[in-house]
N, C-alpha and C positions, 0 to 999 in steps of 0.2 A: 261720701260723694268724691267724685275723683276727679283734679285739680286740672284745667288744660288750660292755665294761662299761668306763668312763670311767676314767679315771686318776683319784690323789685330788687334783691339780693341775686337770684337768678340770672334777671333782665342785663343787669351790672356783667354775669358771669360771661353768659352771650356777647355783650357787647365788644369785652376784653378780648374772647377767645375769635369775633370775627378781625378784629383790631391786628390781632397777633396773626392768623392767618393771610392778611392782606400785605402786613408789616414782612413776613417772608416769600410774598411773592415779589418784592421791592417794586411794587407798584400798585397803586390801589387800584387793582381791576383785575380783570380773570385772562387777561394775557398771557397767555404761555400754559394755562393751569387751566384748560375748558374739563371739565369733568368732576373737578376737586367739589367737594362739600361737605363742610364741618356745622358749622349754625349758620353760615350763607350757603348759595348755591350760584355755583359755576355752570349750572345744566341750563339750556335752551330753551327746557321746556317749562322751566321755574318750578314747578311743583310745588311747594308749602312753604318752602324758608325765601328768604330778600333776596336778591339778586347781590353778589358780591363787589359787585359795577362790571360795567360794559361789556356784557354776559350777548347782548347783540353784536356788540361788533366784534368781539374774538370767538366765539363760540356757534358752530353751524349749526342748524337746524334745518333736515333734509327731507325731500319728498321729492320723489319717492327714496326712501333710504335702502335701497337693495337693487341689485340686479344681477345676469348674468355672468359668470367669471370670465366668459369671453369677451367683455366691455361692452359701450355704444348705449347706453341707458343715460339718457339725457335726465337729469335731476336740476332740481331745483334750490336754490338754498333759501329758503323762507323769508331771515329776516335782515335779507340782507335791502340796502337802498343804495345803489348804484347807479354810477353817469355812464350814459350808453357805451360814450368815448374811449373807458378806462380798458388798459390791455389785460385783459381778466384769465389771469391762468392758474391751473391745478393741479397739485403736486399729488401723488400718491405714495403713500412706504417712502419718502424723501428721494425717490430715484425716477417715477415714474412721471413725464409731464404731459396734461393734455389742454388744449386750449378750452376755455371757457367763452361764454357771451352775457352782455346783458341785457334782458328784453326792454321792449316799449313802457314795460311800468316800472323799470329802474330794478328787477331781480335778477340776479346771478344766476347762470346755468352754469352746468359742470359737465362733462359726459365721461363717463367712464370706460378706463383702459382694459388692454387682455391683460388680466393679471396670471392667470395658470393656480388660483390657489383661493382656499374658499374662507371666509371670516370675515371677522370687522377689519377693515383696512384703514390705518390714520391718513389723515389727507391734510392738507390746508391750501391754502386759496390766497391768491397774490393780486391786487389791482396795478402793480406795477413791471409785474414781470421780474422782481427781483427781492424784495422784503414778504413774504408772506406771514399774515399775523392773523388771520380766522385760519381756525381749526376746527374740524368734526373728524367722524368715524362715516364707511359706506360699508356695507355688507356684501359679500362676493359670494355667489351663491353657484353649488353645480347643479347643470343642465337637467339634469334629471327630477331636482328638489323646485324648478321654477317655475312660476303659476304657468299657464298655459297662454295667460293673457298679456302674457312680457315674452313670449317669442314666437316664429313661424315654426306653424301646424302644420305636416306633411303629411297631405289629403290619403288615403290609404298609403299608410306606410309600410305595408307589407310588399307592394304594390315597385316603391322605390326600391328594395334593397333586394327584391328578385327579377329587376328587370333585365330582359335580353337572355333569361331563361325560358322554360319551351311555354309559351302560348302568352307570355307576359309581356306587353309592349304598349305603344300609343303613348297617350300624353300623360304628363303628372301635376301633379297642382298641390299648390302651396295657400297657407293663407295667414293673414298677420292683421294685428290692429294698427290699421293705417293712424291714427292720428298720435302713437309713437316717434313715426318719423317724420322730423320738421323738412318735409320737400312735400310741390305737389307733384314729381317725379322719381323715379328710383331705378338704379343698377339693381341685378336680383345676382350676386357674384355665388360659385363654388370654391371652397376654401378645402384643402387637403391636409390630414395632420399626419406625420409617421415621428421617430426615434433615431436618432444613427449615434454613431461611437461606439465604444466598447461596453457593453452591460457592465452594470456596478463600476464603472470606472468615473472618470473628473471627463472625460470626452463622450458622458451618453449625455443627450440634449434632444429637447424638443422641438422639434422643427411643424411649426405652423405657417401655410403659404396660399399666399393667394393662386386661382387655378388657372380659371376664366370665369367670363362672365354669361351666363344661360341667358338673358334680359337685360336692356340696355334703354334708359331712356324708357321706361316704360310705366302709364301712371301709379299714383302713390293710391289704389282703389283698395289694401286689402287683401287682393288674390292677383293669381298669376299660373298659368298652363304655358307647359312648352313640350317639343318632340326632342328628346335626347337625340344627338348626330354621332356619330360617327368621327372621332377624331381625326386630322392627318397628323398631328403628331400625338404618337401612344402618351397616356397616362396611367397606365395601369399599375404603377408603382401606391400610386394614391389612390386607396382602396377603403379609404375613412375618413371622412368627413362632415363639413356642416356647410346650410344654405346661408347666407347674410345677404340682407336687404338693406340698402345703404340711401341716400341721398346722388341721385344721379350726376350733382355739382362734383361728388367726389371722385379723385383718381383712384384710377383704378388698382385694389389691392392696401387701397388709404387705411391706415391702423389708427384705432382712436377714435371712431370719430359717432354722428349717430346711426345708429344701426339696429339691426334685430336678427336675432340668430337663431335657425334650428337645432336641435338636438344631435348628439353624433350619431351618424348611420352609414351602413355599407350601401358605398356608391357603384350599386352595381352598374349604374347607365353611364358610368364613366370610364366603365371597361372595354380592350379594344377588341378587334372583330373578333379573333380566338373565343373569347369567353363567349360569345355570343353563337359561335358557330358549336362549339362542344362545353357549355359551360361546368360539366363534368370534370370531361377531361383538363381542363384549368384549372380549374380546382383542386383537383388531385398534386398536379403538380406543386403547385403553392401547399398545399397541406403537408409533403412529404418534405419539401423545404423545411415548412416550419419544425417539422419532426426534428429533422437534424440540428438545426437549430436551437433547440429547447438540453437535446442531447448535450449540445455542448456549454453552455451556460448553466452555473447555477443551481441545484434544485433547494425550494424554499419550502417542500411540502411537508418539514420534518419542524417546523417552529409555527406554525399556523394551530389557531387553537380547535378543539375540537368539535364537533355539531353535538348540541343535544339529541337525544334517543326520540322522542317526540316534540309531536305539535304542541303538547302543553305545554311542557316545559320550554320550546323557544319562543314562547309567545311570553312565557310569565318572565323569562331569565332576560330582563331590561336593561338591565347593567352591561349585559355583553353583546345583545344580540337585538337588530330592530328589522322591521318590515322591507323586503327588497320591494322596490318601488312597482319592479317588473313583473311583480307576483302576485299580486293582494287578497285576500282572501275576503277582505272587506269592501274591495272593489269588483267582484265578481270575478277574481281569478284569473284572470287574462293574463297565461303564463305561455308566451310566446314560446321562448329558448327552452321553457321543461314543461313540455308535453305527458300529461296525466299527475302533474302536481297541484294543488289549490289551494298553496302559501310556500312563499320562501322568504327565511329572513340572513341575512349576509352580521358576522360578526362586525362588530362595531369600529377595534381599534385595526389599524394595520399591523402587520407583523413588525418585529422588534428591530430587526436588521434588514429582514428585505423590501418592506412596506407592501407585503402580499393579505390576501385577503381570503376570505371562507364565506361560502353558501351554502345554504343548507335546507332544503325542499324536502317538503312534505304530500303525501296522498291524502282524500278523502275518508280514510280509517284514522287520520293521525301517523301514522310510518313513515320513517323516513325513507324518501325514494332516492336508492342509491345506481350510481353509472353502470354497476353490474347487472342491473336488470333493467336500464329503462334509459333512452336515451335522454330523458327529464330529470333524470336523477342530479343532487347537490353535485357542484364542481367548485375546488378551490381556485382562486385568482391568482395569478404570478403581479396583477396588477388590480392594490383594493379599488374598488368602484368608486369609495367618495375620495381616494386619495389618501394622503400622508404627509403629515408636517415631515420637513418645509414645504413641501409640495414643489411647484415649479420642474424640476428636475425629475428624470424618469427613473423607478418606475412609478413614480406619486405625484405626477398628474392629476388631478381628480375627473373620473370619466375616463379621456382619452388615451392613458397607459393603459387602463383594463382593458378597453376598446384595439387595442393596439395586439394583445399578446393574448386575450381571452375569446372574444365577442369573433372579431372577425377571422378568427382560427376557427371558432366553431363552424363558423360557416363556412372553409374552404374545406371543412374535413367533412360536417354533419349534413348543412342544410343546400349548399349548391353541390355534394357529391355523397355519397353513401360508405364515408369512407371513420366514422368515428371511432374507431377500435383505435387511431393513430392518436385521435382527442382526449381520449379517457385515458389511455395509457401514460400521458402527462398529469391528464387531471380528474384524478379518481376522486371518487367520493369517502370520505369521513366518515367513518361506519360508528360511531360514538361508545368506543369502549372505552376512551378513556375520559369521556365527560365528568364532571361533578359540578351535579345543579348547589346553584348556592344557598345559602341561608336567609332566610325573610325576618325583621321584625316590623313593629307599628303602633304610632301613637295615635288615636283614635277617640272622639267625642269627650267628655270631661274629663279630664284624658285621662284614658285606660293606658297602659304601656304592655305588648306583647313584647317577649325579648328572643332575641336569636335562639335558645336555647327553653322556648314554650311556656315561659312565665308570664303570668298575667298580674297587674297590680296596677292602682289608682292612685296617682299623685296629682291635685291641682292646685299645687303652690302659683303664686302669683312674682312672676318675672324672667329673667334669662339663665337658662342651663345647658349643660353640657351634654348632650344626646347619646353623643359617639364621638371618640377620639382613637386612632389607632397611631402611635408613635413610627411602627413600622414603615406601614402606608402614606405618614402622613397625609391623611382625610380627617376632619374634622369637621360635627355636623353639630351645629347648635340649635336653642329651638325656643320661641318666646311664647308666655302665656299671658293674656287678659281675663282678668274677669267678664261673664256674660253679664249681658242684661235684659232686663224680661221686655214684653211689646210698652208693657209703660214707659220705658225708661229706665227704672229703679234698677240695682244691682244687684244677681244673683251671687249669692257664694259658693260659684263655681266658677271654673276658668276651662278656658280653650285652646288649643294652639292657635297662634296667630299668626307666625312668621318662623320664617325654616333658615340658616342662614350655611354654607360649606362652601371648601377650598378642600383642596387636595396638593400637595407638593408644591407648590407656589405659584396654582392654577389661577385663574380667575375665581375672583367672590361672587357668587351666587348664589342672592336671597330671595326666595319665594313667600309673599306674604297675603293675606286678606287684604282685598281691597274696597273701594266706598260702597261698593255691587255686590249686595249676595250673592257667594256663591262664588264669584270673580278673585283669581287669583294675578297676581301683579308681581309680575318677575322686576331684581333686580341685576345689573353687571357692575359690579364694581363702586355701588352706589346709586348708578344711574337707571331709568326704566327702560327698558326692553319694551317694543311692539311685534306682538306679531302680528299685526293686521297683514304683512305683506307674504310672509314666508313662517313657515310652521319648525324649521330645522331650521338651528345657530351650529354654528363652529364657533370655537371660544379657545380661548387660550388654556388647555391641559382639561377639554370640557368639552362637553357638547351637550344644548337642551333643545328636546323637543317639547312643542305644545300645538295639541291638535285644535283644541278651541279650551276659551278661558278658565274650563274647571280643572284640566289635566294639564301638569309640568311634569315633565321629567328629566334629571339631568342624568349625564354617564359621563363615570371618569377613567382614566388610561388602567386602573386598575381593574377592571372592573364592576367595579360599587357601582351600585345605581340606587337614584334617589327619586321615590316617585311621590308627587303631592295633589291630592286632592282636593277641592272644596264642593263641601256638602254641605246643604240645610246651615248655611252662614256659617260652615266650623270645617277645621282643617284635618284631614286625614293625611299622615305621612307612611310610607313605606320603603324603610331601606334595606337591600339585596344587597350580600355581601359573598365575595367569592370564598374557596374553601381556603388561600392563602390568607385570611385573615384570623384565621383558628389561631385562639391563644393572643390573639392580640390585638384587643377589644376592650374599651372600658366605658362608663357612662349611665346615663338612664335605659340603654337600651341593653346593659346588661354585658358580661365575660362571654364572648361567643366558641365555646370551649366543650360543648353537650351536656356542661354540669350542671343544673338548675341550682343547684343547692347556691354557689356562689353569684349570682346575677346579680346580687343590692347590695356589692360591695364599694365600698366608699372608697374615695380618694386616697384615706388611710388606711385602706386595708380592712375597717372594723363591715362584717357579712350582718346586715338584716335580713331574714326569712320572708320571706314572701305568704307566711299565714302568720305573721306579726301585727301587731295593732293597727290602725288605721292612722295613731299618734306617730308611732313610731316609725313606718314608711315615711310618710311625711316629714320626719325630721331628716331623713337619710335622702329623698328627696333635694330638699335643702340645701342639701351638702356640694351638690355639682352646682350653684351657682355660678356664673362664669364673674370676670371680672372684667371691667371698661379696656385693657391693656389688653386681653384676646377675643375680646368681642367683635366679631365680622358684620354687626347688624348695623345696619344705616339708620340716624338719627336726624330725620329730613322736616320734624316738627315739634311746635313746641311742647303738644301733649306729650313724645316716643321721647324727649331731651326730659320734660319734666319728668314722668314717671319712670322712666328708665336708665338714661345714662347718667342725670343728676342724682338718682334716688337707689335705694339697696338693690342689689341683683335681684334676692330674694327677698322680698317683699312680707318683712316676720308680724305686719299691723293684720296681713291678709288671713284670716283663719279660717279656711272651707267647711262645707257641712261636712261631716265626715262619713253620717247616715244617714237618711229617713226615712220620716215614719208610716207607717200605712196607715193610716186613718179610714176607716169601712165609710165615714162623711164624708171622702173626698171625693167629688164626683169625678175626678180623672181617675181614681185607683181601678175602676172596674175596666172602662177598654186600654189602660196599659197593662194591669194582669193580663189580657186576653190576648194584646200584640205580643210583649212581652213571654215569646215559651222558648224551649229548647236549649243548646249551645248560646252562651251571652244573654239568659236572661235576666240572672241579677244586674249588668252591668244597664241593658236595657231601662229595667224598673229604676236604676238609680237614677239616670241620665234624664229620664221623660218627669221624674217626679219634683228631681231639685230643680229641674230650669221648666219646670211647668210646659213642658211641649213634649207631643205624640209624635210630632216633624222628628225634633231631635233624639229622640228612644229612636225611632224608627232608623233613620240613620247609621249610630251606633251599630243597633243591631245587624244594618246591612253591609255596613263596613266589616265590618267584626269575622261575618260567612265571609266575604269576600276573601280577608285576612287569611281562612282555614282555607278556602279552596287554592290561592294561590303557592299554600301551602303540600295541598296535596296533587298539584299538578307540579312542584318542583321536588319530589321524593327520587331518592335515588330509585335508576331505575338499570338492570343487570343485562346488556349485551355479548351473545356470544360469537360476535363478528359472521359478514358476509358468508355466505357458502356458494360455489361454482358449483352450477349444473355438471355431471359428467358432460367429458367427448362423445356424439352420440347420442347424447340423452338429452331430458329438459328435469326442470323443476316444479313443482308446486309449493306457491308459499315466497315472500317476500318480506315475514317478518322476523327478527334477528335476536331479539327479545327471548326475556328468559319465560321457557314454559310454550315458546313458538313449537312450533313443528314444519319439517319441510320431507316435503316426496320426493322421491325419484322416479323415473322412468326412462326405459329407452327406446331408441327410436325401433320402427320394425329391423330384421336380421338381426339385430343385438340383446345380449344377456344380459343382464345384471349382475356385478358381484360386489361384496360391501354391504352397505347397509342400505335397504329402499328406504327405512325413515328415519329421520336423528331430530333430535328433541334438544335444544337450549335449558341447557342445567344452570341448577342456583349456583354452579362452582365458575359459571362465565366457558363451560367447555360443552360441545357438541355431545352428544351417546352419539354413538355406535361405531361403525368404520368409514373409512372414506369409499366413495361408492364411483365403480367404471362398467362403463359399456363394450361390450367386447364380441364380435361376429364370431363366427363358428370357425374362419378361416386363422381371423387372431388367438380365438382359446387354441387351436390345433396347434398352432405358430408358438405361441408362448407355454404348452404343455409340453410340446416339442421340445424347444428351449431349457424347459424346467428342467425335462429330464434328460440333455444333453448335459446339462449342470452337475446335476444329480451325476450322472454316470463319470465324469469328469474327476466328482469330489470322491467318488468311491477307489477310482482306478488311483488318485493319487492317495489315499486315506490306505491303501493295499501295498500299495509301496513303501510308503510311509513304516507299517506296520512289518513289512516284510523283513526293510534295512532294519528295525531295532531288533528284529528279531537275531538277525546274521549278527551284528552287533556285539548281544549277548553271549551268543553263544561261543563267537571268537575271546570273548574275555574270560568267558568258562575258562576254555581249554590254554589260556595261557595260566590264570591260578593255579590250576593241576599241575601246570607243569613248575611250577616256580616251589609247589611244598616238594615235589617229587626229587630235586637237588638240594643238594647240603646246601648250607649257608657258609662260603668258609669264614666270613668274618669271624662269626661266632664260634670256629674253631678254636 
């Protein structure tokens, strides 16, 4: 039976160590220390251990805990009990201050500032205006990631950002959840964003400003139509922006305060008559602008990482690459800015120096649609979309620098003029020759181990180990096992993963583990739990997780690693992606990621078990990566995870697992899991369903397992022979680039062909045949002309040539002759 109440030896050990923990905050209480939790807890939420004292009055507890990065999200701080009276103000990042209030039933509001940058942001909260002693965390989220029901909806928004072009005009309309904003009135303001300074220098800056106001005083219903006017004084400089709906008490252009904000988008109704009378012609001109422009700044398109060759692969490679919002393939593809694509996913981190960013768009075949054939085709960013720590400062703004240098470029050159030969020439597409998808392994149902390098083997010792360690990278991924137990109660001897726990370079901790909910996985930060109820995508400190709903986490780190968790059937499935810089430098249960199987069970010391070794013998090697309490990243938030785990052996040597069993022809399960149980992953199938007595969990297993292979075989390297240019003249057939493609030629009428009509993508990464041109009868005349104006040129001097050596010779004849033909007098 397995012990969840502490010994009184234990209780003694607890006591001491919360004694000692309180004894070094010099004060018995969680002042200064909201977060901390060793066998008390400084968390808000309390969770399973005591409260360390006054865990309410220094520690916030928020709702809503997210919003906007452009601020005005009026939150709540839970547990707080406040005099209406008290001057209640909010610090953000220690620099940032906004005033606060406190309602009719004595809670504390907060509203949140424009920060320019996306994460958990520390905060604390003053009743005096000058000691601040509660602390929490708020979450800063970009406009693109935020529900739809925390900002204004712009009623056809195709509708806004081509207005005052030909047939597009009348009213617009907006709409919000009125009971956001505390007025029963409201300003509806335009806010304008651009850059000035010198690119890459200490004087580029963000300049956000208020414009005017479209609605003044007008009720707080919800929605709102108005007729765009005609400026008298121009603004056509501010050509990006967002809508805010404010509280009409506030002045105008007021920061801080509460609000609700639209998405950034091209303000075309805020352009002046020009644009409206030729908005072509305006266009053009601003496009050729930005030409030169681009010419002179910078180019960052040589440090951006590269697109994968397919849809499979950018879909499976999570570590580097996730879903463009603006793309989705699981949203039915509403792919605005790439037209005949249906998925795009934008690499993950920013670039290294310039904080630039990669897109990478797919067609309905899978192919990636590149700018040389399709104006939908992948475009790199000079500005990544979610931004770039520090953020703030251009070009890592989150949104509004890509918006600024990307987005509404394309539309001075693409979508308000027909001019994008100027757009793609800055920002071409990634034709993925030099991609390398990475490496997959995975621990899966009583746990199996797949290892980077296709080894399969069963270890289900009972405690905390060592996953993956890469010294290089430092990333570090550990991983804890429980014993199952059957629907009675009693305890099977098998174990399961139950908690995932990584850090990378001195990233934030994050552990993902089983929670009280089948099936429910329960992220932590640093200790503390994570909600997504509000928002699906964290920004974290050298990190970022997504989780779409409670069975999928995934975390990704600046290296690329990616860690993705599963729970299935009450048991945890892991999958970690590793780039090809981690070759050679790898160690753990998950194996040397190196392509040598032979070495993957190598231990700590060096001594190699085989992987067709005994069942004893794994298990002992196993063993061997137990972690110990000094680098254990996993959080011990109760008494059972303190008893069993941090007071008691890493590994766990009482715990001895089945190692086999047996088929019994009486066992009335052995016949429908022979029958589920076939193909790829059947024995592990039949072991899994037999020892823990469930078809659920076989089942699983086994679907985990294909999942495993497929993701496997949609990340195989795959052989690009780079883009090909239609001849001048002519066209192509054929846009895929891939080895074993083919593409046509043809030209147009009056023109020949010479070259090659077809070339074929070889296993060597190189084109067959010749480069192929179109040439009129007046060009070949012209250029045969040529040829043999050439020709006759190299002849007449090749005759010359020929002639002088011949004179040459012949003068040096006749002076020999004549030199034997005289004495020598020397030699007289």
């Amino acid at each position: 039976m397995l012990r969840y109440c502490p010994s009184r030896l234990l209780r003694s050990l607890v006591t001491l160590m919360c004694v000692h923990l309180l004894s070094e905050t010099n004060a018995d209480s969680c002042e200064g220390h909201c977060g901390e939790k060793v066998t008390c807890s400084c968390h808000p939420t309390r969770e399973r251990l005591p409260d360390c004292g006054g865990v309410k009055q220094f520690c916030a507890d928020l709702s809503p805990h997210s919003g906007s990065l452009l601020g005005g999200a009026d939150f709540r701080i839970l547990n707080s009990a406040l005099d209406m009276n008290v001057n209640l103000t909010c610090r953000f990042k220690s620099d940032t201050v906004t005033r606060g209030y406190v309602d009719t039933g004595g809670v504390g509001h907060c509203v949140s500032p424009m920060l320019f940058e996306t994460g958990w942001i520390p905060f604390d909260v003053s009743t005096d205006g000058v000691t601040y002693s509660m602390a929490g965390s708020w979450l800063s989220v970009h406009h693109s990631k935020l529900a739809e029901e925390f900002k204004v909806s712009l009623v056809n928004e195709t509708k806004w950002q081509y207005y005052g072009t030909q047939d597009v005009g009348g009213a617009l309309e907006m709409v919000w959840n009125a009971s956001l904003i505390n007025a029963k009135r409201v300003n509806v303001e335009l806010w304008g964003y651009q850059e000035t300074g010198m690119p890459y220098s200490d004087t580029w800056q963000a300049d956000w400003r208020y414009l005017y106001s479209v609605g003044r005083d007008v009720p707080n219903s919800g929605s709102f139509r108005f007729v765009p006017e005609l400026l008298q004084t121009p603004r056509s400089d501010w050509d990006v922006g967002s809508i805010r709906v404010c509280p009409s008490t506030e002045p105008d252009g007021a920061r801080n305060v509460n609000a609700l904000w639209s998405g950034a988008h091209a303000l075309a109704y805020n352009l002046d008559e020009a644009f409206r009378k030729d908005p072509a012609a305006w266009a053009l001109e601003k496009c050729l602008r930005w030409d030169q422009e681009e010419k002179r700044i910078a180019s960052f398109l040589s440090e951006i990482t590269d697109c994968p060759c397919t849809l499979a692969q950018a879909r499976a490679d999570t570590g580097r690459f996730h879903t463009d919002y603006g793309c989705d393939i699981e949203k039915g593809s509403v792919c605005t800015y790439h037209p005949g694509a249906v998925h795009c996913v934008r690499a993950i981190q920013a670039s290294p120096e310039y904080g630039a960013g990669q897109q990478c768009c797919y067609d309905h075949t899978g192919a990636q649609v590149l700018t040389g054939d399709s104006i939908g085709g992948s475009t790199p960013d000079r500005g990544h979309d979610w931004g770039a720590p520090p953020y703030r400062s251009p070009p890592r703004v989150p949104g509004f620098s890509h918006w600024k240098y990307d987005v509404i470029t394309f539309y001075y050159c693409c979508l308000w003029s027909d001019n994008c030969d100027y757009y793609f020439n800055h920002r071409p597409s990634s034709d993925c020759r030099t991609y390398k998808p990475p490496k997959s392994a995975s621990v899966l149902g009583d746990p199996h181990f797949l290892t980077f390098d296709g080894v399969t083997y069963t270890f289900n010792g009972k405690g905390e180990y060592l996953l993956l360690h890469s010294l290089t990278h430092e990333l570090t991924v550990q991983g804890r096992t429980e014993p199952m137990t059957s629907e009675n109660g009693s305890v099977i001897m098998a174990t399961r993963l139950s908690s995932v726990a990584m850090r990378e370079n001195g990233s934030d901790v994050i552990e993902v583990r089983l929670s009280d909910r089948p099936t429910h996985l329960q992220v932590l930060l640093n200790q503390k739990v994570l909600s997504f109820s509000e928002q699906s995508w964290m920004d974290l400190k050298g990190a970022f997780v997504f989780s779409s709903d409670p069975q999928n986490v995934t975390v990704m780190f600046p290296s690329g690693a990616g860690v993705e968790v599963r729970g299935r059937a009450e048991v945890m499935t892991l999958t970690v992606l590793l780039p090809q810089e981690f070759k050679h430098h790898t160690q753990g249960l998950l194996g040397n990621m190196n392509d040598d199987p032979d070495d993957d069970l190598t231990s700590r010391d060096g001594e190699v078990t085989f992987a067709n070794s005994t069942a004893q013998d794994i298990f002992t090697y196993g063993a061997r990566w137990a972690i110990t309490n000094e680098i254990s990243l996993f959080t011990y938030d109760s008494e059972f995870l303190l008893n069993e785990y941090y007071f008691a052996p890493k590994h766990d040597p009482t715990f001895i697992p089945n190692f086999s069993v047996g088929k019994d022809p009486s066992d009335p399960l052995l016949e429908p899991v022979l029958k589920m149980c076939s193909g790829v992953g059947a024995s592990i199938c039949k072991y899994d369903a037999l020892s823990t007595r469930s078809l659920e969990m076989g089942n699983m297993t086994l679907l985990s397992l294909r999942s495993h292979a497929a993701s496997v075989q949609d990340l195989r390297p795959v052989l690009s022979c780079g883009w090909l240019q239609p001849p001048k003249h002519g066209q192509k057939e054929g846009t895929l680039y891939l080895e074993g493609a083919k593409v046509i030629f043809s030209c147009k009428q009056g023109y020949h062909l010479y070259g090659s009509q077809e070339r074929i993508c070889q296993g060597d990464g190189h084109w067959s045949g010749d480069k192929t041109y179109c040439l009129s009868d007046d060009s070949l005349a012209i250029a045969l002309g040529t040829i043999g104006a050439i020709l006759a040129v190299v002849a007449m001097v090749t005759s010359i040539v020929v002639y002088s050596k011949n004179q040459k010779r012949e003068g040096m004849k006749e002076t020999e002759d004549q030199v034997i033909s005289e004495p020598n007098v020397a030699n007289l």
